[in-house]
C-alpha positions in Angstrom: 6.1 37.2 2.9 2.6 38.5 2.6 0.8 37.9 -0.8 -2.5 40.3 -2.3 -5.9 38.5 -2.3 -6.0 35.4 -3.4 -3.3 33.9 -1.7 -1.7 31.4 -3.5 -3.4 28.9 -1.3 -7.2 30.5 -2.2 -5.7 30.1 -5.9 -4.9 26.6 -5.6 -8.2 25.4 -3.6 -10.1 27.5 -6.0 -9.0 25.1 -9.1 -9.1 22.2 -7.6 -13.1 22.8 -6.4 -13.7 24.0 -10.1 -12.5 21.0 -11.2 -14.3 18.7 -8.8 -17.5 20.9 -9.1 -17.6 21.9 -12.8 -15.6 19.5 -14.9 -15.7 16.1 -12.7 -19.4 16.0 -13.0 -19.4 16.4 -16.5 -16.6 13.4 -17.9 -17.8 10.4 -19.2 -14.2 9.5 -20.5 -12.5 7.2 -18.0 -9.2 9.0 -18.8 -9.8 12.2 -18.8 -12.0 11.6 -15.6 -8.7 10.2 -13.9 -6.5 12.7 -15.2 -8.4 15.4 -13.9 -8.6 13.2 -10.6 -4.8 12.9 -10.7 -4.7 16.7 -10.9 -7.1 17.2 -7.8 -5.3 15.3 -6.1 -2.1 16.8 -7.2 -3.2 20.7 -5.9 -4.1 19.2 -2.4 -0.9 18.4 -1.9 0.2 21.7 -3.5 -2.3 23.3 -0.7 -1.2 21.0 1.8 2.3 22.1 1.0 1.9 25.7 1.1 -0.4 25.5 4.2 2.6 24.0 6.2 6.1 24.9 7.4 9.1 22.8 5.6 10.6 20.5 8.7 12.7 19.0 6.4 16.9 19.8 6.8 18.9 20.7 4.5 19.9 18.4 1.9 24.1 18.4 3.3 22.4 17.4 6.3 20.5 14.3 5.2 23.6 13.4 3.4 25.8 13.2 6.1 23.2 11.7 8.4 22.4 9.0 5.5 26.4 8.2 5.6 26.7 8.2 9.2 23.9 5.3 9.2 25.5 3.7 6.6 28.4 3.2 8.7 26.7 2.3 11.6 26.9 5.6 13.3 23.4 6.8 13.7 23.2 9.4 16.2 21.2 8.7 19.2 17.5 10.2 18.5 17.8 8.5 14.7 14.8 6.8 14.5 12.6 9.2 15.8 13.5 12.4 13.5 13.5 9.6 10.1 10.1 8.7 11.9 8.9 12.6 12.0 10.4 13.4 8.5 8.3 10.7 7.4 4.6 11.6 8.8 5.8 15.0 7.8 5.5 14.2 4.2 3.0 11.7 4.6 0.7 14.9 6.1 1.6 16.4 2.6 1.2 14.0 0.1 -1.1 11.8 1.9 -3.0 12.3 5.3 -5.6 9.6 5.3 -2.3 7.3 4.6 -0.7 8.5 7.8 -4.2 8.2 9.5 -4.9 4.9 8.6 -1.7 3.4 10.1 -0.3 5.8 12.9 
């Protein structure tokens, strides 16, 4: 789908570097200061979500797999997709995490 200037990911950066370069500077309140850190934090991963393509199946598809592990029949190649579905989020909600220990 194409999308008029701004893109929804201009609009999204945009805020977040208002609210790092104009408000952040300016709180002396300890909460309101992590609030507005909390929501920073929460339109990079908005960002990082609309940047990237969803890898993740559908949900009747982690269902079944989910039962078929409970069971103790995990199809060969388990591991390895959980492990990628995994850093796949992590790259969303938190990179430097996945960086740190991959």
């Amino acid at each position: 789908m194409s999308h008029d200037r701004p893109t929804p990911e201009e609009l999204v950066e945009a805020v977040r570097e208002f609210l790092e370069q104009e408000i952040l500077a300016g709180l002396d309140e300890h909460r309101l200061r992590f609030r507005t850190l909390v929501a920073m934090n929460a339109l990079g991963i908005a960002a990082r979500e609309l940047a990237t393509d969803d890898v993740t199946p559908p949900e009747a598809e982690q269902r079944a797999l989910a039962r078929q592990i409970r069971v103790g029949e995990a199809p060969d190649g388990t591991l390895a997709l959980l492990k990628e579905q995994v850093a796949a989020k992590l790259r969303i909600a938190s990179p430097r995490y996945l960086e740190r220990y991959s």
